[in-house]
C-alpha positions in Angstrom: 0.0 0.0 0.0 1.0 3.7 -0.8 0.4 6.4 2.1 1.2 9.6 2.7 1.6 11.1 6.5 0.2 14.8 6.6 -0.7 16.9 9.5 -3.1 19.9 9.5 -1.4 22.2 12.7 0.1 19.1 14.3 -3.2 17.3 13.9 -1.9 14.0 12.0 -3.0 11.6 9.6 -2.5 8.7 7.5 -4.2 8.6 3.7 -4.5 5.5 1.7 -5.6 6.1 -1.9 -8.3 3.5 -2.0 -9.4 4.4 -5.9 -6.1 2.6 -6.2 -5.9 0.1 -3.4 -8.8 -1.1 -3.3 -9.5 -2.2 0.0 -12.4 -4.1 1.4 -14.2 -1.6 3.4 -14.6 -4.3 5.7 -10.3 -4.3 6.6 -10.1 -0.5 7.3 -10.6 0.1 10.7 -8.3 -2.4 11.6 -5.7 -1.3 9.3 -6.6 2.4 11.4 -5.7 0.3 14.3 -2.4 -1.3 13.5 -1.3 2.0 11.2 -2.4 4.3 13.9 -0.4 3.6 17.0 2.4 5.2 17.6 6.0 3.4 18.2 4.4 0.1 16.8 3.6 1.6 13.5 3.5 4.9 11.8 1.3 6.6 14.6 -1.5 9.3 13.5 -4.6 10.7 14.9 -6.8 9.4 12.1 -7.1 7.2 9.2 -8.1 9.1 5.7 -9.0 6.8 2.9 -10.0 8.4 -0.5 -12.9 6.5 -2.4 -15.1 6.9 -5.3 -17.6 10.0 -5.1 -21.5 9.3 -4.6 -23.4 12.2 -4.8 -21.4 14.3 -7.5 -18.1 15.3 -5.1 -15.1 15.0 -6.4 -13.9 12.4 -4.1 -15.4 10.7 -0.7 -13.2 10.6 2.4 -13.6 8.0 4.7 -12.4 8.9 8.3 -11.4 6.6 10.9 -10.2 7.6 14.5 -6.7 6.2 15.7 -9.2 3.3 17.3 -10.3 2.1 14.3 -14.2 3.6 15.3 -15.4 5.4 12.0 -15.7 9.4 12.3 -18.2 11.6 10.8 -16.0 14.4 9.8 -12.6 15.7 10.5 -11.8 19.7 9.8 -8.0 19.4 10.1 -8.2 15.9 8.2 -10.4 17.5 5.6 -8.1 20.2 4.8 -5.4 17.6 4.2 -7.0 15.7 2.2 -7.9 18.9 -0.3 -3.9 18.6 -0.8 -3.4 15.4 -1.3 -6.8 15.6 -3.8 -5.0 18.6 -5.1 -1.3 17.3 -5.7 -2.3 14.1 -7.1 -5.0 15.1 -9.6 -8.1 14.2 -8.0 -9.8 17.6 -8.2 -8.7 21.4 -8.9 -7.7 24.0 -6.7 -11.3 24.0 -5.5 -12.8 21.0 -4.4 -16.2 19.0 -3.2 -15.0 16.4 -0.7 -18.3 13.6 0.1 -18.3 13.2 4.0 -20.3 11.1 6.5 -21.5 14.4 7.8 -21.9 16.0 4.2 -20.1 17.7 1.4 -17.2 19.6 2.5 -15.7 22.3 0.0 -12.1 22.9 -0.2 -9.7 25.6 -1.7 -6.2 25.9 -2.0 -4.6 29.1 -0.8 -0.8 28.1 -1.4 1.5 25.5 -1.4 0.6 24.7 2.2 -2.5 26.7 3.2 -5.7 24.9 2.9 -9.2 26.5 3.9 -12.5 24.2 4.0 -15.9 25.5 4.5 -17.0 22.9 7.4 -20.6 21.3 7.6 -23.0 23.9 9.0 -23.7 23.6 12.4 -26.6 21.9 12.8 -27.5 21.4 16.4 -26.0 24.5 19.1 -27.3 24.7 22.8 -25.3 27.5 24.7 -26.4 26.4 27.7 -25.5 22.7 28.3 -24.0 22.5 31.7 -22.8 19.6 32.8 -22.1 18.0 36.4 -19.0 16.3 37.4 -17.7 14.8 40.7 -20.5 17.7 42.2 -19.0 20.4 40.2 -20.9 22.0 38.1 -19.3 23.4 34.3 -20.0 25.5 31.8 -20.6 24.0 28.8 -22.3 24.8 25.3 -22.9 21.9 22.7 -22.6 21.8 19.3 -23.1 19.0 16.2 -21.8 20.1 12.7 -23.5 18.3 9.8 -26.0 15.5 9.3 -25.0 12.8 11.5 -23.7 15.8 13.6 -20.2 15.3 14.6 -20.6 16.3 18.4 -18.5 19.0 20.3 -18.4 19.8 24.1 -17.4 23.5 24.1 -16.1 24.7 27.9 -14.6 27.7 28.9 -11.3 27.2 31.0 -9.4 30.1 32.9 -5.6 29.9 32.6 -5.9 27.0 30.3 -2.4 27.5 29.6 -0.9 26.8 32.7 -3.9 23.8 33.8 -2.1 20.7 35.3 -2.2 17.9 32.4 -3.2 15.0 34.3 -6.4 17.2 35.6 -7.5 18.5 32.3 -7.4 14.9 30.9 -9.1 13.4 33.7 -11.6 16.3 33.2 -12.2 15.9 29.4 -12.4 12.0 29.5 -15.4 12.3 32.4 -16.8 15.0 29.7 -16.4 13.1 26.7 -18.2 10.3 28.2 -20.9 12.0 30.2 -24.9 10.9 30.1 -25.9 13.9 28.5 -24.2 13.4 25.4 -25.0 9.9 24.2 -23.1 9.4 21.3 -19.7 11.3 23.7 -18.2 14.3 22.3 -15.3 15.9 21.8 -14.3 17.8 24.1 -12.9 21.6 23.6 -11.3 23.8 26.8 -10.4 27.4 25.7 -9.8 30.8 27.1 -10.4 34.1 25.5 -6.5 35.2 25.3 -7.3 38.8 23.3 -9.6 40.2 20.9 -11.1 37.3 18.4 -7.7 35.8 19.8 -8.2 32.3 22.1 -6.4 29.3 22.9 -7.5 26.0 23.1 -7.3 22.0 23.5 -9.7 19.2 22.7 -9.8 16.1 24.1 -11.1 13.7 21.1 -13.4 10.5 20.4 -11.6 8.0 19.0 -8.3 9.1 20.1 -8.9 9.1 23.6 -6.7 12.2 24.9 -6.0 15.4 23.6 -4.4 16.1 20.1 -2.0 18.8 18.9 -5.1 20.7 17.1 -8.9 20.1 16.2 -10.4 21.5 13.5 -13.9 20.7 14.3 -13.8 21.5 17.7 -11.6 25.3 16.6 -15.2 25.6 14.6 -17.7 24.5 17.1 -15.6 27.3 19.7 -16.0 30.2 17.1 -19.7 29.7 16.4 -20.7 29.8 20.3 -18.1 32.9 20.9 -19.7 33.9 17.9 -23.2 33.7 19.2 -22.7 34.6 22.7 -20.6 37.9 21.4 -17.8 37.5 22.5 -15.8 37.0 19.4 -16.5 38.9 15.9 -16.6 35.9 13.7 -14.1 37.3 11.7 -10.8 36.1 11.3 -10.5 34.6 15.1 -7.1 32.7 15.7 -7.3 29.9 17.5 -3.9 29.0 18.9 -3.6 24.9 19.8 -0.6 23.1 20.8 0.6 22.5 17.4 0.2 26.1 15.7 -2.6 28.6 15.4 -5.9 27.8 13.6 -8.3 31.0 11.9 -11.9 30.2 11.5 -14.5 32.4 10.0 -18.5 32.4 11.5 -21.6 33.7 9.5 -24.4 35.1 12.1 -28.0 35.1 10.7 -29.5 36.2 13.7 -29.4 32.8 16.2 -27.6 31.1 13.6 -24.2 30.5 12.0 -24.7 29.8 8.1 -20.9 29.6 7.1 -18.3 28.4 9.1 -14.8 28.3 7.9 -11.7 27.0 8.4 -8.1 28.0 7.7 -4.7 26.6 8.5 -1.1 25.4 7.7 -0.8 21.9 6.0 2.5 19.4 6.2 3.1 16.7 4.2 5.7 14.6 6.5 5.9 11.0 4.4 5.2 9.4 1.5 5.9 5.7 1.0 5.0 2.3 1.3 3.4 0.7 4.0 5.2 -2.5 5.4 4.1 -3.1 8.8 4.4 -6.8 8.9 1.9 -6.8 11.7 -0.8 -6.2 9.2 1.0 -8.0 6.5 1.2 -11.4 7.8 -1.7 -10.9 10.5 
């Protein structure tokens, strides 16, 4: 099998080119499993796997979490695999990308700079509180597209300097909490300036934090959005592995365009020979 390794702001993935391939669907998530885990294999966040278009998109992405569980959408992911689509002739400098949470357009600002438009928001609560160990935390909720790809959004103070061990305790009780039965993602930020914040997410799939989220960035921008607190213009969104800028449409009570922006790296390209999925 070919592959590339890419990463969207630290944010990594693997991409199999299944138009060539040719894969049973069937084998995927636990190749995701072997591929994914780091110091046993080549270690990413995700699984990207690039199939035949459906509904008139250039291409359909397939996304599957480090766990081998299949994901509905991934922003980061998705504005990878608009260079990859891009670099090896799949589609133009714009691009339709077929999700499990909808069509996902692309465009290609340079060499490295990707911007996707992400699937509307289609579910937002601002007020979804949630209880843990008796403490009681503000939370708002979000699901982007159709199956909504679910985001706990939480504000932290001094996010930057929270203990590590706490935060991931706290964002695995979240993730898994009754009131969101399908889990969520779960993104801690603080307001660090004007339309400036900075941000972790603990993700599904993955099971601890990762160096950026594009979906959760998103879900974050459309509540500040909402609540007022940011413009919806050109907010940065700084994670561990670089700084993300998303753009949020308000009509009224909703967000009707909701953009995302950031650096793209292509680390590898080669053949896969893990002999643990060769010979298991």
């Amino acid at each position: 099998m070919k592959f590339w390794k890419m990463n969207g702001a630290g944010n990594d993935f693997i991409i199999l080119n299944n138009l060539e391939e040719r894969l049973p669907l069937a084998s995927l998530p636990r190749i995701a499993r072997t591929l994914c885990e780091r110091r046993l294999s080549i270690g990413a966040d995700g699984l990207m796997v690039v199939e035949a278009p459906r509904e008139g998109g250039d291409y359909r992405m397939l996304f599957y979490n480090a766990d081998g569980s299949e994901g509905e959408m991934c922003g980061n992911g998705a504005r990878c695999i608009c260079r990859y689509g891009f670099e090896n002739g799949l589609a133009g400098e714009t691009q339709t990308v077929e999700t499990a949470s909808g069509t996902v357009t692309g465009k290609r600002i340079d060499q490295r700079l990707y911007r996707v438009r992400l699937n509307d928001p289609t579910t937002i609560r601002l007020d979804a509180a949630v209880e843990v160990e008796g403490v009681r935390y503000a939370c708002s909720y979000v699901e982007l597209g159709t199956p909504g790809l679910p985001h706990a959004v939480v504000p932290y103070g001094n996010l930057g300097r929270a203990d590590p061990h706490e935060l991931k305790e706290l964002g695995r009780k979240i993730r898994w909490h009754p009131s969101f039965p399908r889990g969520a993602n779960v993104s801690f930020y603080e307001i660090t300036g004007e339309d400036s914040l900075r941000a972790r997410t603990f993700e599904r799939g993955v099971e601890d934090f990762t160096y950026a989220c594009g979906t959760g960035a998103g879900s974050m921008t459309a509540v500040l959005t909402l609540q007022g607190k940011v413009s919806g213009h050109g907010v940065r969104v700084e994670m561990t592995g670089g700084t993300l800028i998303v753009d949020a449409e308000r009509d009224h009570s909703r967000i009707v365009n909701l953009y995302l922006t950031g650096p793209t790296n292509v680390a590898a390209k080669g053949d896969v020979t893990d002999e643990d999925l060769v010979m298991g």
